[in-house]
C-alpha positions as CSV (number, residue, x, y, z in Angstrom):
1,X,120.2,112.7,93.9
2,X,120.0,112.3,90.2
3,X,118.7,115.9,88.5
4,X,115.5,116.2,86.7
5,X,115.0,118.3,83.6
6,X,113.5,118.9,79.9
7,X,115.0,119.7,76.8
8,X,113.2,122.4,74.9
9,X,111.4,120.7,71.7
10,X,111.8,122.4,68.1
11,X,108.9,125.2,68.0
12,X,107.8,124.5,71.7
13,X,106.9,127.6,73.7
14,X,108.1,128.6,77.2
15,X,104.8,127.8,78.6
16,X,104.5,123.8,77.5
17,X,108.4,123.5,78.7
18,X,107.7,124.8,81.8
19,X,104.4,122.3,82.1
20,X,106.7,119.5,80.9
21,X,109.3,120.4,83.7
22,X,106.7,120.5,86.7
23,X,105.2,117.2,85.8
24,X,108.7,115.6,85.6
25,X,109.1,117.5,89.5
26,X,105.9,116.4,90.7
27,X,106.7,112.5,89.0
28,X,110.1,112.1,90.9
29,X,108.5,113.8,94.1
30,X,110.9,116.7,94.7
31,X,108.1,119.2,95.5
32,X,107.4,117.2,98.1
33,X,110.7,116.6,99.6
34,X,111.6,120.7,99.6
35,X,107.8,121.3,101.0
36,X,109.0,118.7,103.8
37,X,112.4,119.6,104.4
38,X,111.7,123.0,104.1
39,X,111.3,123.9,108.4
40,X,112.2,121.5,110.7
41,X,109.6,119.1,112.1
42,X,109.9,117.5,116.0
43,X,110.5,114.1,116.0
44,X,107.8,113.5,118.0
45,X,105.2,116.2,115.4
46,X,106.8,113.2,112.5
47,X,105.9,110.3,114.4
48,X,102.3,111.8,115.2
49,X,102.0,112.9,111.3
50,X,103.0,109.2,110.6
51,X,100.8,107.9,112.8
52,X,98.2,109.6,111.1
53,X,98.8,108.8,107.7
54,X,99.1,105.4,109.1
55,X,95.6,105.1,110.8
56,X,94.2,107.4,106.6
57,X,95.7,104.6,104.8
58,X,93.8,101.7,107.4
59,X,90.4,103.6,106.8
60,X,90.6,103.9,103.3
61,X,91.9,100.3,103.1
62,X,88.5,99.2,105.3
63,X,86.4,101.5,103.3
64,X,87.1,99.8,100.3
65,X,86.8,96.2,101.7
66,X,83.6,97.2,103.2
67,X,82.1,97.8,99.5
């Protein structure tokens, strides 16, 4: 896994570089991949969180037919 970071710009303060680095974070989805490998999930709680996403995605999908 390739590792993200920012370079600190001439006359940039802490406070942009550290906005900077946690849209680079959130862009290549490593928040999300610590918040989910963070505790260990059954394989049958995954396949029901799947499944759920699944059947989101298919409403949302319908939704937007519908209109």
């Amino acid at each position: 896994m390739p590792v993200s970071g920012v370079r600190l710009r001439e006359g940039e303060s802490f406070d942009s570089l550290l906005k900077r680095f946690r849209k680079v974070l959130a862009k290549d989805g490593i928040l999300q991949e610590v918040k989910r490998t963070q505790f260990y999930e059954k394989p049958s709680e995954k396949r029901k969180k799947e499944l759920m996403a699944a059947r989101r995605r298919l409403l949302r999908k319908l939704k937007r037919m519908e209109e």
